[in-house]
Each structure stands twice: as structure tokens, then as C-alpha cells.
C-alpha positions in Angstrom: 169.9 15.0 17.5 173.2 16.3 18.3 175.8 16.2 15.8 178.2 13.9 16.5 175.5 10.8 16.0 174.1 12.6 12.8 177.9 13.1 11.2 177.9 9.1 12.7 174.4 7.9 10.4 175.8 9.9 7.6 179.1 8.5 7.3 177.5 4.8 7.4 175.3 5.6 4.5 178.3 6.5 2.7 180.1 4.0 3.1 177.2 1.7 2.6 176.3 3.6 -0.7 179.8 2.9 -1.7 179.5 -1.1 -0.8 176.2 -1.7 -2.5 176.3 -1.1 -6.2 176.0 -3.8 -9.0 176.2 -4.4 -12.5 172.7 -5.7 -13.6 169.4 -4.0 -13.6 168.1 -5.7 -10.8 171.3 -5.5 -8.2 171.0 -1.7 -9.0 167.3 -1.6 -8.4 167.4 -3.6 -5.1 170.9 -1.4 -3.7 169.0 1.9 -4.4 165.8 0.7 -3.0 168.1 0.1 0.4 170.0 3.3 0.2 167.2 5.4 -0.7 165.2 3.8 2.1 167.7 4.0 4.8 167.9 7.7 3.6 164.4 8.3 3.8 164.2 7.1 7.2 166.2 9.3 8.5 165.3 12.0 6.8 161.8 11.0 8.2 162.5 10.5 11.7 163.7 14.1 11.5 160.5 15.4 10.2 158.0 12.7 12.5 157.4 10.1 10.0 160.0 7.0 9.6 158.1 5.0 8.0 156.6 7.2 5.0 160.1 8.2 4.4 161.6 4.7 4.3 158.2 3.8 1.7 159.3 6.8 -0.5 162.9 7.2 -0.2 163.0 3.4 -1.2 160.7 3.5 -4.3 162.7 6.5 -5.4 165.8 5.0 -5.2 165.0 1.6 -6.7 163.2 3.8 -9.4 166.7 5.9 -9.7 168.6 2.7 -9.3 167.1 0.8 -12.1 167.4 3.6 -14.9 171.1 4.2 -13.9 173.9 2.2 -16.6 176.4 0.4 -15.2 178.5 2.7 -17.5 177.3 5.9 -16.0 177.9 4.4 -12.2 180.4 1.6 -11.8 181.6 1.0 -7.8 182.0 -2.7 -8.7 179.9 -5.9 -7.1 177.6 -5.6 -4.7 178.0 -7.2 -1.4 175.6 -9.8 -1.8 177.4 -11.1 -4.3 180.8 -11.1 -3.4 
């Protein structure tokens, strides 16, 4: 992959990291899940496995997401609910 489309994928995440928050347990659970699976797909593409990357990327991040305090990270509501 060149770099231009990487510097592309990353900067979406970002931004999408940045959009997807939430105050209760279960908003942060489900935006981590998503972020951590998106992340884990691509870091699995990279390494020839997609899929197993999106599985564990996404448990790790809904696992992250859910232990997290709304005082510790606070980027306001989440899409879904705006």
C-alpha cells in the first residue's frame, strides 16, 4: 500500500474515533468495539488476515471501551445519538 491511501485510512479513523464516543457504559462499549475493529482490519489486511483482526481489534476495544469513565474520556455524544 502506498502512502498516500494509508495516511488516507488513518486520518478517517481519527476523525471517526473523535465522532464516536458516548457517555454510558454501553455507547462506549459499542464505539470501541467499531474503532477497535476498523483498526484491526487494517492492521490485519496488512499482515494477511482481515477478518481475525477485525474479531480481535473489536473485542479489545469494546473490552477497553467499557472500562473507560466518561470522566477519564469525554468527546461528547456519539453519533448515533445526536
Amino acid at each position: 500500500m502506498t502512502k498516500t491511501p494509508m495516511l488516507l485510512i488513518l486520518a478517517t479513523a481519527g476523525v471517526l474515533a473523535l465522532g464516536a464516543c458516548g457517555s454510558s457504559t454501553g455507547d462506549r462499549a459499542l464505539s470501541g468495539g467499531a474503532i477497535g475493529a476498523g483498526a484491526g482490519a487494517l492492521g490485519g489486511a496488512l499482515l494477511g488476515s482481515p477478518g481475525t483482526g477485525a474479531l480481535l481489534g473489536g473485542a479489545v476495544g469494546a473490552g477497553v471501551g467499557a472500562m473507560t469513565n466518561q470522566n477519564d474520556i469525554d468527546l461528547g455524544k456519539p453519533v448515533w445519538r445526536r
